[in-house]
C-alpha positions as CSV (number, residue, x, y, z in Angstrom):
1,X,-8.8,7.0,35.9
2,X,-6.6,5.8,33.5
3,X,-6.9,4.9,29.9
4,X,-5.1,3.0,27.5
5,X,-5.2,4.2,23.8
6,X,-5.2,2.0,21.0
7,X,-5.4,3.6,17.5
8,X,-7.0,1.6,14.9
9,X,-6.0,2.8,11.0
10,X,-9.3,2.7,8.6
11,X,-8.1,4.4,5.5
12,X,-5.0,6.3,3.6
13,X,-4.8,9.5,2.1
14,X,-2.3,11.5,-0.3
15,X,-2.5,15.1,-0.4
16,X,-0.4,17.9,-1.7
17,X,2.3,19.0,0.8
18,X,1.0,22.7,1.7
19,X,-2.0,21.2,3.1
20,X,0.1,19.6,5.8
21,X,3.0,21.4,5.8
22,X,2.7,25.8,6.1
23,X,4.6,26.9,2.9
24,X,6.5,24.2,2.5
25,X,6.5,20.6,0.4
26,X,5.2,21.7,-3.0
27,X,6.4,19.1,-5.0
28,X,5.7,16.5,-2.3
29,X,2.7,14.2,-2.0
30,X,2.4,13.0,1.6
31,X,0.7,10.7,3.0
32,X,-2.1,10.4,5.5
33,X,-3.7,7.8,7.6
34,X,-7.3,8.0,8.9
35,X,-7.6,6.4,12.6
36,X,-10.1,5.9,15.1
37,X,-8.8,5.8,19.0
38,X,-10.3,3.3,20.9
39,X,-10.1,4.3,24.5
40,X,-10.3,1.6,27.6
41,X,-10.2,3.0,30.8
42,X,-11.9,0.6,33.5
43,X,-14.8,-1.2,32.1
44,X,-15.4,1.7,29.9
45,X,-14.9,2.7,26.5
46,X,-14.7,5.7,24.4
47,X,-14.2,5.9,20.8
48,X,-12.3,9.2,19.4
49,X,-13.9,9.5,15.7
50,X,-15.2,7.0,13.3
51,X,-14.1,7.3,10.1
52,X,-15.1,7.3,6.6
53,X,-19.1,6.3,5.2
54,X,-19.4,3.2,3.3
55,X,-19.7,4.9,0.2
56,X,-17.5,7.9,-0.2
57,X,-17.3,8.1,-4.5
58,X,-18.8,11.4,-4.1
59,X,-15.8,12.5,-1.2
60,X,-13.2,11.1,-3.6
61,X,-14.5,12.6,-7.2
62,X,-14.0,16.0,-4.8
63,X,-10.8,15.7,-3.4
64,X,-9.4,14.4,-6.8
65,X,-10.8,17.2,-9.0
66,X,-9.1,19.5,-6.3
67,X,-5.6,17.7,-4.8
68,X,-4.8,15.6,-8.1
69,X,-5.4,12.1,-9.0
70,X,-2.9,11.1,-6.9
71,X,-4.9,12.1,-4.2
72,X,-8.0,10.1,-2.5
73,X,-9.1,8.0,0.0
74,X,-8.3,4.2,0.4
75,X,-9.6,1.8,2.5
76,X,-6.7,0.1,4.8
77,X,-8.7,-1.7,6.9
78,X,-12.3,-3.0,7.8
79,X,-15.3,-0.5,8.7
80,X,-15.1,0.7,12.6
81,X,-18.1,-1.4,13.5
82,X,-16.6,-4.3,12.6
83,X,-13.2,-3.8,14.1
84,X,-14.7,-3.1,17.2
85,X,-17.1,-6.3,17.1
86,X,-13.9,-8.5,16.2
87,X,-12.6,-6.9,19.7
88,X,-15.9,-7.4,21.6
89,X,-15.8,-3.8,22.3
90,X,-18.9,-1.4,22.5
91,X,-18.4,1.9,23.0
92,X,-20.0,4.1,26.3
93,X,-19.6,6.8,24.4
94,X,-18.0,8.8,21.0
95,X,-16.0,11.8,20.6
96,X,-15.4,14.1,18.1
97,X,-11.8,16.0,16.8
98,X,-13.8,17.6,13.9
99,X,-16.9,17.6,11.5
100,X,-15.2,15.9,9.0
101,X,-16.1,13.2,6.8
102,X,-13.3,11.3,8.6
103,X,-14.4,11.3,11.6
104,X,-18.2,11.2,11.3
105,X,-19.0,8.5,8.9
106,X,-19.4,5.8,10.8
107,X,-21.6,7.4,13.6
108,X,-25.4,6.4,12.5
109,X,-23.7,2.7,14.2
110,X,-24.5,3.9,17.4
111,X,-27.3,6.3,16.8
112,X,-28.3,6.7,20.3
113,X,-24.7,6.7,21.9
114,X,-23.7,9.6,23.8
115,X,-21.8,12.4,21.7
116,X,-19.3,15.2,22.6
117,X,-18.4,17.5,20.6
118,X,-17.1,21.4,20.0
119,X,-19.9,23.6,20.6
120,X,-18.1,26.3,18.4
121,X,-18.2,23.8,15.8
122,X,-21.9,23.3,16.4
123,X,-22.3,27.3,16.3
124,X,-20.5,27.0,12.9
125,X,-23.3,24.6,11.6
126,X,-26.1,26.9,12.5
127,X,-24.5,30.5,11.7
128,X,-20.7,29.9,9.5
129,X,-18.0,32.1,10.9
130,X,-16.9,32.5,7.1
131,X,-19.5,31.3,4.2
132,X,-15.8,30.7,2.0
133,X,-14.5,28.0,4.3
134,X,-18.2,26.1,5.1
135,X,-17.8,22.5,4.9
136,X,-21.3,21.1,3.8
137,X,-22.8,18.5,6.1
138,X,-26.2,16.1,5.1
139,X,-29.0,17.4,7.2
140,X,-28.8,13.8,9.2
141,X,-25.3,14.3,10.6
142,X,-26.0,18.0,10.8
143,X,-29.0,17.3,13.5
144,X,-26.9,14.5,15.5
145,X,-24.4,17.2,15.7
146,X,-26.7,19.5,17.0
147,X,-28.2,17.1,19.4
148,X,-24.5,16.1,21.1
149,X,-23.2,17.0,24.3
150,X,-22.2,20.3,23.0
151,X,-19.0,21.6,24.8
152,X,-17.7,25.2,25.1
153,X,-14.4,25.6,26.0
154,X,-13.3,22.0,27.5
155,X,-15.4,20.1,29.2
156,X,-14.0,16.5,31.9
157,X,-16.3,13.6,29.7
158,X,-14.9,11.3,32.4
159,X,-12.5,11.0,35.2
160,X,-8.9,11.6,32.7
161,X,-10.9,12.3,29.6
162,X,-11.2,16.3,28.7
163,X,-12.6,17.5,25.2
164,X,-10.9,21.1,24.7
165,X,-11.8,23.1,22.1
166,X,-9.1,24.1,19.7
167,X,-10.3,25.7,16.2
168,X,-7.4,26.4,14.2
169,X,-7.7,23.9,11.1
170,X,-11.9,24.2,11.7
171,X,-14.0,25.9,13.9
172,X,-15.1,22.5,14.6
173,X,-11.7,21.2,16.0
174,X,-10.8,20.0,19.5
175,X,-8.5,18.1,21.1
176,X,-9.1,14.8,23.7
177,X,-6.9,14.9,26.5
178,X,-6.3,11.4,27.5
179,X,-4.6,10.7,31.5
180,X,-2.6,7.5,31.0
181,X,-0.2,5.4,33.1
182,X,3.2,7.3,30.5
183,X,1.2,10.7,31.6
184,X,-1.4,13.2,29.5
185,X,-1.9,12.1,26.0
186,X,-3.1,14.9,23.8
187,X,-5.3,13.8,20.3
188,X,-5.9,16.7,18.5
189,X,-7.1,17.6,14.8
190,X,-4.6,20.6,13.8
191,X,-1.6,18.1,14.4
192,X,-1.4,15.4,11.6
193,X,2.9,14.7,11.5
194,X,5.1,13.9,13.9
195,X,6.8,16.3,11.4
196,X,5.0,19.2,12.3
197,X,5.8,19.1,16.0
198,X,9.9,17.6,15.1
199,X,10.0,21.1,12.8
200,X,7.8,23.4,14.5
201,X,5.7,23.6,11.3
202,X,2.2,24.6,11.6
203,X,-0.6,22.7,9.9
204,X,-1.4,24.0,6.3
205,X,-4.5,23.5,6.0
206,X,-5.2,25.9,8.5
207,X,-8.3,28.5,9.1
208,X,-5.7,30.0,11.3
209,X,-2.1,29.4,10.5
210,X,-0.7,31.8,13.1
211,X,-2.6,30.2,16.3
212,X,-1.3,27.2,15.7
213,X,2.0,27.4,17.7
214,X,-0.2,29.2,20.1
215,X,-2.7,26.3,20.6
216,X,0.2,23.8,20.2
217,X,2.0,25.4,23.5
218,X,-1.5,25.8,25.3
219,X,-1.9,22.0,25.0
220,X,1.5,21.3,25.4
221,X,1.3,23.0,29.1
222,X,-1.5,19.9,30.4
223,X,0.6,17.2,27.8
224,X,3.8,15.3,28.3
225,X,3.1,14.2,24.5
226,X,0.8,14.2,21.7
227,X,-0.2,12.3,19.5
228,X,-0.3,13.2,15.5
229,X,-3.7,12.5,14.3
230,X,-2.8,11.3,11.1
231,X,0.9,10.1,11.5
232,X,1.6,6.8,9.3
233,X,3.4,5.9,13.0
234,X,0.9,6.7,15.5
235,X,2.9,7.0,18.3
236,X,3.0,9.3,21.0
237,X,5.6,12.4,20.3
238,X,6.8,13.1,24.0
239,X,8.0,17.4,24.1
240,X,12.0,16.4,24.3
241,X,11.2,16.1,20.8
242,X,9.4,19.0,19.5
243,X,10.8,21.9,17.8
244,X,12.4,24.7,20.6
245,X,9.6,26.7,19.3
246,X,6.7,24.6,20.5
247,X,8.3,24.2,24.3
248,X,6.6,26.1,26.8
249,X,9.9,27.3,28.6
């Protein structure tokens, strides 16, 4: 089957350069949008995270006490429920790139809806790989999590639609491989630029700095592009135009 992948920008984010950008950009602010892929493939379709909650003071008094005041979410555009009503769209079922804030908040929408998801990620919630780098989750979302399709490894959701684990920027992360008519589209969490694939510069922000290139080439072997997961321009990057470094020759 294939699917056609419409990204749909919810919110914008500045934070400090390093997070994005290994060792690089100190002085630099850059900025970050927060999507939600609507998949149609067929009479199906799939949604690829959700977004912020309603209320995210709490996130935002966090994230500015530790990035800056320049720093903190901003709504760009109406809640995920609501974009997809305006579309007549439901969605069969949701996937997950991470345990995020950004990608889970919307999810009590569809309560019942089926859920994928990384099962390392799920392993993380019940035993933390490293107590420094736990991300806390409200016992609610933490039992949804728990009670997804949990997948180890990668798992085919539907004909042209894999869910690979990935790790790298959490233990949580993953990657949706997407078959469409211009070829395999990769969505994955531990690539927010264009930038980082154009320079061969690993994600900051990174539980795993090192295996980034690595994980970048291993999904760049079942890709003809990807797509950054917080690029301002959320366009497909095809591999003619990543780094040397990041081409599986």
């Amino acid at each position: 089957m294939k699917w056609h992948i419409e990204p749909i920008a919810l919110h914008r984010v500045r934070v400090p350069g390093p997070e994005v950008l290994f060792q690089r950009g100190f002085t630099e602010m850059v900025d970050l949008v927060i999507y939600a892929f609507v998949l149609r493939g067929g009479a199906l379709t799939c949604v690829v995270d959700t977004g912020l909650a309603a209320d995210y003071t709490r996130l935002n008094d966090d994230v500015r006490a530790r990035k800056g005041p320049a720093s903190g979410f901003v709504d760009i555009g109406l809640p995920l429920p609501q974009q997809l009503s305006s579309r007549g769209l439901r969605p069969d079922h949701l996937l997950l790139t991470s345990f995020g804030p950004y990608t889970t908040g919307a999810l009590d929408a569809w309560p019942d809806m089926p859920l994928w998801v990384s099962a390392r990620g799920c392993d993380d919630l019940l035993q933390p790989e490293e107590a420094a780098l736990t991300h806390p989750v409200e016992p609610a979302l933490r039992e949804r999590l728990l009670g997804a399709h949990c997948v180890s490894g990668e798992r085919e959701v539907l004909p042209g639609l894999t869910l690979v684990e990935t790790g790298i920027h959490h233990p949580a992360s993953a990657a949706v491989l997407v078959d469409t008519e211009e070829g395999t589209v990769g969505i994955l969490d531990p690539v927010f630029l264009a930038r980082n694939l154009r320079e061969g510069i690993a994600l900051g922000a990174a539980e795993h700095a090192a295996g980034w290139h690595a994980m970048v080439r291993r999904i760049g072997r079942r890709s003809s592009a990807l797509l950054p997961i917080h690029d301002p321009e959320p366009t497909p990057l095809p591999q003619a135009q990543w780094h040397t470094t990041l081409r599986d020759t």
